[in-house]
N, C-alpha and C positions, 0 to 999 in steps of 0.2 A: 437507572437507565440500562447501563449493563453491566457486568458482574461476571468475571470466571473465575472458576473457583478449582481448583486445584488439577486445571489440564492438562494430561500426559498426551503424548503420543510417542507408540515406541514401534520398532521395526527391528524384528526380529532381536535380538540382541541390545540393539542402538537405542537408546533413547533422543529423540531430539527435541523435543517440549520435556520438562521434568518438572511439574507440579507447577505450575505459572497461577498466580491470582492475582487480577486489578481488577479497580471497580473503575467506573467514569459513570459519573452521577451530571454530567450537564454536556452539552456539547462543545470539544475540542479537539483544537488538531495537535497530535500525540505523535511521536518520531519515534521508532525502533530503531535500537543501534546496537551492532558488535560484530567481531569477525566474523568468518565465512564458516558457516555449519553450524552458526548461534542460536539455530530452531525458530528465526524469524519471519520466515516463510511458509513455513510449518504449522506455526501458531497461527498465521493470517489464513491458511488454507484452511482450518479448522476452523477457525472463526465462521467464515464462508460458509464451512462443511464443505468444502470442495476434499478434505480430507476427514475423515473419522476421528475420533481420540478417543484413545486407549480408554481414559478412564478421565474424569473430573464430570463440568460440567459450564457452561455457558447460559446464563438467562438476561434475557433481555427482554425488561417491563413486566416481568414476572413470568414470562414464558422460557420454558425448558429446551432452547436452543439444539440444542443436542440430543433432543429425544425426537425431534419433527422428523417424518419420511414426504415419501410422496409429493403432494400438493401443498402442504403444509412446509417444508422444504423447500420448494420452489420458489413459492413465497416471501419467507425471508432468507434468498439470494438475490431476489429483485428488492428490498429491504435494504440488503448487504451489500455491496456492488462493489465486483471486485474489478480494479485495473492492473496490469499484468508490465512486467519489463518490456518485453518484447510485443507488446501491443495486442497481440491477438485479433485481428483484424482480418477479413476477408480480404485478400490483392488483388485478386479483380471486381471485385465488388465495389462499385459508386460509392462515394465517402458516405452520404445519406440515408443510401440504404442498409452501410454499415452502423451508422448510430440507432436507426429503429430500430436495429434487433437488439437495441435493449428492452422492446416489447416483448418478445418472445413468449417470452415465461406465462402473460395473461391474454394472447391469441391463439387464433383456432386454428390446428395444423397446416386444412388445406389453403388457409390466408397467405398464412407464411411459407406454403410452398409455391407458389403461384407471385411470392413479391406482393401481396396487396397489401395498403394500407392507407389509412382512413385518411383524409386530407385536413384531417387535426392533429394530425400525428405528423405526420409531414412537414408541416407549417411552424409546429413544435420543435424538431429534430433542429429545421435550419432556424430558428430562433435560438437555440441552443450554440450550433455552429458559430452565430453573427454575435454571442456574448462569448465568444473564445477568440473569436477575432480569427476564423478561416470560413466563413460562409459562403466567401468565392469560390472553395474548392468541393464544393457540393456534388457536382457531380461529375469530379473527378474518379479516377481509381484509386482505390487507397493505396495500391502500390508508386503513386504517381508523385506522394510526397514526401516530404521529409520525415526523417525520424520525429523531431520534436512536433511537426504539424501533426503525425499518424498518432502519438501518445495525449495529442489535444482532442482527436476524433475518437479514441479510449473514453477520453474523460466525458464524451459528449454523449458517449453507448450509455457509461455508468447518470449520467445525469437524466438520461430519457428514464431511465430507471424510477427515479423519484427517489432515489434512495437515503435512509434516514441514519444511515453508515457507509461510507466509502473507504475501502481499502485500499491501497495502493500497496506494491510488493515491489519495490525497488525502481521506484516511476522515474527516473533520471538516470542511473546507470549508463545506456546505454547512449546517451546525449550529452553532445559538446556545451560549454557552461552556457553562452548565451541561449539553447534552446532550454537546457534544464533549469535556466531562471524562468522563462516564461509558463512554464510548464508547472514551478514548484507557487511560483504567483497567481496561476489560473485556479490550485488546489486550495491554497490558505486563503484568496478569493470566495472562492463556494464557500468555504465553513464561514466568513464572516458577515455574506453575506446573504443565504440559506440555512444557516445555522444548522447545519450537517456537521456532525462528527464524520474526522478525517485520522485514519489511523495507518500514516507511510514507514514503510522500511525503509531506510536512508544507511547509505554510504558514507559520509563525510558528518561529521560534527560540526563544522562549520554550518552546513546546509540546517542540521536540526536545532542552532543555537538561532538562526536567523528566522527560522518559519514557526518553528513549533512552542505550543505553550506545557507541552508538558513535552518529557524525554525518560522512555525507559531502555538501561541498556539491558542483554543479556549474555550470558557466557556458557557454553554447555548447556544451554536448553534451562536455564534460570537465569530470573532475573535477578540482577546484582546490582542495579538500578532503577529507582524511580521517582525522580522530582521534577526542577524546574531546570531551564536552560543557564542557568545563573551557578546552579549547584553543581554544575558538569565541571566541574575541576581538572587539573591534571592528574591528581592522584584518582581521582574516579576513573576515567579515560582508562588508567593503566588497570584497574580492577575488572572494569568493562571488557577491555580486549586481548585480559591475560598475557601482557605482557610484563618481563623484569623489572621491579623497581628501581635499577640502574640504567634503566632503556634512557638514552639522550641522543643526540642530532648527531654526534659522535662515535655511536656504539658501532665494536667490530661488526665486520660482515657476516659472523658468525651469528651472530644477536639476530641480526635483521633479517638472515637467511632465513628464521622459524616462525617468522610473520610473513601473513599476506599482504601484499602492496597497499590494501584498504586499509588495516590495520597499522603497519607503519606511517600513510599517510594523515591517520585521525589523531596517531597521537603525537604527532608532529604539530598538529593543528590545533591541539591541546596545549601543548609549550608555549608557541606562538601567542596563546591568547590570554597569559597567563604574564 
């Protein structure tokens, strides 16, 4: 189904993807994980092609991912459907006519300049909304709702989409638990029962032991992980997020000073679960 095979991407000097290959031969939802600058985003924008890579390679169903331009690119990003942290959403734009422009990509300019669209697409959009449970707020502004309702009208742009891969690049972050449980329920939702591959960058360990069926971590742009939710151990955790093999609940402030907040709180949640 898809397959990358040995994807860099570097930036000037930096490398932040360093040779990454997984294959996913059926559909599932797969959780990335590890500290901040672990080329997680990187990889997902590549994935997209919202970013280039250096060098490897993406195919997906025997197509050369990574070679498509133009219209052929366009194509599989409506294919690909990426959901963003921060939503990406038009604020004054009616929540509705922010989920059809997940048409975008296969209508005709002066359509889409003008706002037109077709009253099957419409009627689609809010069928979409009313299986996320906000169809009330249809023709709201999107700046009128909450973070966790504006990351469910995300989900609803990528779903107009039709898409046969949905990305998500840290779709909870920025929401309090009770909206990033509805939010992480609406996603493992679609893949179970659309049978979409769901492939989220995740924050907490917790979150990717309880949603996901597969968990790859990475550390400097490699992955240093890739199994099941079962196999995330503590000593995996500490491999994943380069930290000291003596890191405990107890370690000096010195220790914990050279992790980031995420980092210390995963592998905290790793002891915990253990």
């Amino acid at each position: 189904m898809l397959t990358i095979e040995a994807l860099t991407r570097r930036f000037g000097r930096n490398t932040a993807v360093d040779s990454v290959s997984l294959s996913v031969d059926r559909p599932a939802m797969i959780g990335i994980i590890g500290r901040s600058g672990a080329g997680k985003s990187t990889l997902l924008r590549m994935m997209n092609r919202l970013t280039d890579a250096t060098s490897g390679q993406i195919v997906f169903e025997g197509r050369d991912v990574t070679a498509l331009k133009g219209a052929g690119k366009r194509a599989w990003q409506s294919q690909c459907a990426m959901i963003f942290q921060q939503f990406n959403l038009v604020p004054r734009m009616d929540v509705v006519s922010n989920v059809l422009h997940g048409t975008l990509n296969r209508r005709p300019v002066l359509a889409t300049m003008f706002n037109l669209y077709p009253d099957a697409d419409i009627h689609r959009a809010i069928g979409i909304l009313d299986r996320l449970g906000i169809a009330e707020h249809a023709p709201k502004r999107a700046e009128a709702l909450s973070g966790g309702q504006q990351q469910r009208v995300a989900i609803a742009r990528a779903l107009m989409q039709d898409p046969r891969i949905i990305l998500a690049d840290e779709p909870i972050a920025s929401l309090d638990p009770m909206n990033a449980q509805i939010v992480m329920d609406a996603l493992r939702r679609i893949h179970e029962e659309d049978g979409r591959t769901v492939i989220a960058n995740l924050h907490t360990l917790d979150t990717a032991r309880r949603y996901c069926d597969r968990v790859v971590g990475m550390l400097h742009g490699r992955v240093v992980f890739d199994g099941t939710p079962e196999q995330l151990t503590t000593g995996v955790a500490r491999d994943i997020y380069g930290a000291d093999a003596s890191f405990t609940e107890d370690s000096t402030s010195t220790a914990i000073e050279t992790l980031d907040r995420g980092t210390v709180r995963a592998l905290r949640e790793a002891e915990a679960a253990v």
